[in-house]
C-alpha positions in Angstrom: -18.1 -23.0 50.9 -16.2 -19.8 50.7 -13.5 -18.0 47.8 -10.7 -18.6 49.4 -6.7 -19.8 48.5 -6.9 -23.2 46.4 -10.7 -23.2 45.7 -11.8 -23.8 42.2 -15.0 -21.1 41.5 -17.1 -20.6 38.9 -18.3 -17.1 38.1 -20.6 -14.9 35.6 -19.3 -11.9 35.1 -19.8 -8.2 33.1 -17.4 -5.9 32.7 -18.4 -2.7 32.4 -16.4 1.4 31.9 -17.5 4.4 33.7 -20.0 5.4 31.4 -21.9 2.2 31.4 -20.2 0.6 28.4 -19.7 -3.3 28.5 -16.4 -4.5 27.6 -16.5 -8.2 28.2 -19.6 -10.4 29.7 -19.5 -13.9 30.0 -23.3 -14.0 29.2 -24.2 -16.6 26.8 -21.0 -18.1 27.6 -19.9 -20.7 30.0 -19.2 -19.1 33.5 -15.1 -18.1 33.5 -13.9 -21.1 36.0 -10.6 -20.0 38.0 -8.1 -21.2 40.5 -8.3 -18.6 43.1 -5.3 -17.2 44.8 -3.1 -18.4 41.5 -2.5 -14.9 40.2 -5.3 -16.0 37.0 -7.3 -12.8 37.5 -6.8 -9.4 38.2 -5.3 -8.4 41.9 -8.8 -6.5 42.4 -11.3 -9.2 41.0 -9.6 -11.7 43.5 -9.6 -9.6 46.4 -13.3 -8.6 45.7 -13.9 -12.6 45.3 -12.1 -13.7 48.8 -14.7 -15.2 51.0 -17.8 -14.7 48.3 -19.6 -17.9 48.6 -22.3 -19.5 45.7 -25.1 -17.7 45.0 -23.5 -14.1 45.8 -23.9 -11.9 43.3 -22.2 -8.0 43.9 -20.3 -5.5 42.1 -16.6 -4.3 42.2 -15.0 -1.1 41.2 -11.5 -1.7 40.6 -9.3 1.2 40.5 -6.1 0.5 37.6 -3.5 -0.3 40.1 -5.4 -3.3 40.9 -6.7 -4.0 37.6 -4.9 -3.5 34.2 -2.3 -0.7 35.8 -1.8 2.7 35.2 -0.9 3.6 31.2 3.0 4.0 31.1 4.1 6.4 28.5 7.1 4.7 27.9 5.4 2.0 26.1 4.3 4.1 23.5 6.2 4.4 21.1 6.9 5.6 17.0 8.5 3.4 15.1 9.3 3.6 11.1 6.3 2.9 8.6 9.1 0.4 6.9 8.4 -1.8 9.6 4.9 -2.8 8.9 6.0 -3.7 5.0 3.3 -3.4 2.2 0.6 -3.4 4.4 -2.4 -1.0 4.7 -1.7 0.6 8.6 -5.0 2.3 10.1 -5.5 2.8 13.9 -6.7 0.4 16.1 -4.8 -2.4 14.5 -3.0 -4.7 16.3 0.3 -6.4 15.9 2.4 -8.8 17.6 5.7 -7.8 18.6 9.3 -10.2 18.1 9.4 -10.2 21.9 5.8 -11.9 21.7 3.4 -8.8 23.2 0.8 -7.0 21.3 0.8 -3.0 20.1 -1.9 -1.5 19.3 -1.9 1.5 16.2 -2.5 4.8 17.2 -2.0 7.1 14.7 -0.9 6.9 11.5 1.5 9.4 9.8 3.8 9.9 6.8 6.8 8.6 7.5 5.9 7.2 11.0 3.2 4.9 13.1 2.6 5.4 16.8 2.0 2.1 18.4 0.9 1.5 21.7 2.2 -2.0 24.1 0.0 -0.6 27.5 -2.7 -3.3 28.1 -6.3 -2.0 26.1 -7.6 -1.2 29.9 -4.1 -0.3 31.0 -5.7 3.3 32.9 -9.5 2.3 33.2 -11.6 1.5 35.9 -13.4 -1.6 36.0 -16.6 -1.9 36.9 -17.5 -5.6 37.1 -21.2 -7.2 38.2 -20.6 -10.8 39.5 -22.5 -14.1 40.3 -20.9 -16.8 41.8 -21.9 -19.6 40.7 -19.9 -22.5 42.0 -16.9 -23.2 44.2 -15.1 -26.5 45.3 -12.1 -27.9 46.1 -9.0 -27.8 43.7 -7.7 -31.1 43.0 -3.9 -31.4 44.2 -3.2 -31.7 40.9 -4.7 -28.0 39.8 -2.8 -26.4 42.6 0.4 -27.9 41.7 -0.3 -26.8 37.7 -1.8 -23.7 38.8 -4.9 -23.6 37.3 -8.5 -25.7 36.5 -8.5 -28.8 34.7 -11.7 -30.9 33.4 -15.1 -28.6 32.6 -14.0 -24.9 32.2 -10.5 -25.5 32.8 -7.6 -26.6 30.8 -7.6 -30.0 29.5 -4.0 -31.8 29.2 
């Protein structure tokens, strides 16, 4: 049975930078378990999944227009230090915004913080390794929801 629209697959999976860094793997995990053609991956991951069948295992090179997107300056921004309170500020830090998205700390200065809201891989290209390991049939019930139920999936 092939990846295709409204097939349930299993997958291993690591992700990998340019310079051979891993960013995510789902070794020693379970396999990531998706509803395929659902928007709940990456544009590039699915299209590099469409018609992959168990047992395949290949790579993918995913430019950031089909991954994570391009980094927008606009989304980086420098807001007042009174904003983050009391608290100790380094970079890298992470904070949720009131419209519910993340920033991430850039630099630190004085009288101001430079936060980031671009995506951690908004700008890189993704080099993923992948081994399908099952596909099936969605139930009627995942396609109308949108994604897996039952092992791997979301449980109601």
């Amino acid at each position: 049975m092939q990846i295709t629209k409204n097939k349930v697959a299993a997958i291993h999976y690591t992700l990998r930078d340019n310079k051979g860094e891993v960013l995510d793997t789902s070794d020693g995990r379970e396999p990531l378990h998706y509803l395929h053609g659902a928007g709940n991956l990456i544009i590039g991951m699915e299209e590099g999944l469409e018609g992959k069948s168990k047992g395949d295992k290949f790579e993918l090179k995913i430019a950031p227009e089909k991954g994570y997107g391009e980094k927008d300056p606009e989304m980086v921004q420098k807001v007042p230090r009174s904003a983050f309170g009391d608290q100790e500020v380094k970079p890298g830090m992470k904070f949720s915004t009131n419209q519910g998205g993340v920033v991430t700390v850039t630099e630190v200065g004085l009288d101001g913080i430079t936060v980031d809201a671009n995506h951690p891989l908004a700008g890189v290209e993704l080099n993923f390794a992948v081994e399908v390991i099952e596909v099936r049939n969605a139930t009627s019930e995942e396609i109308t929801h949108g994604h897996v139920h039952g092992p791997g999936g979301h449980h109601h």
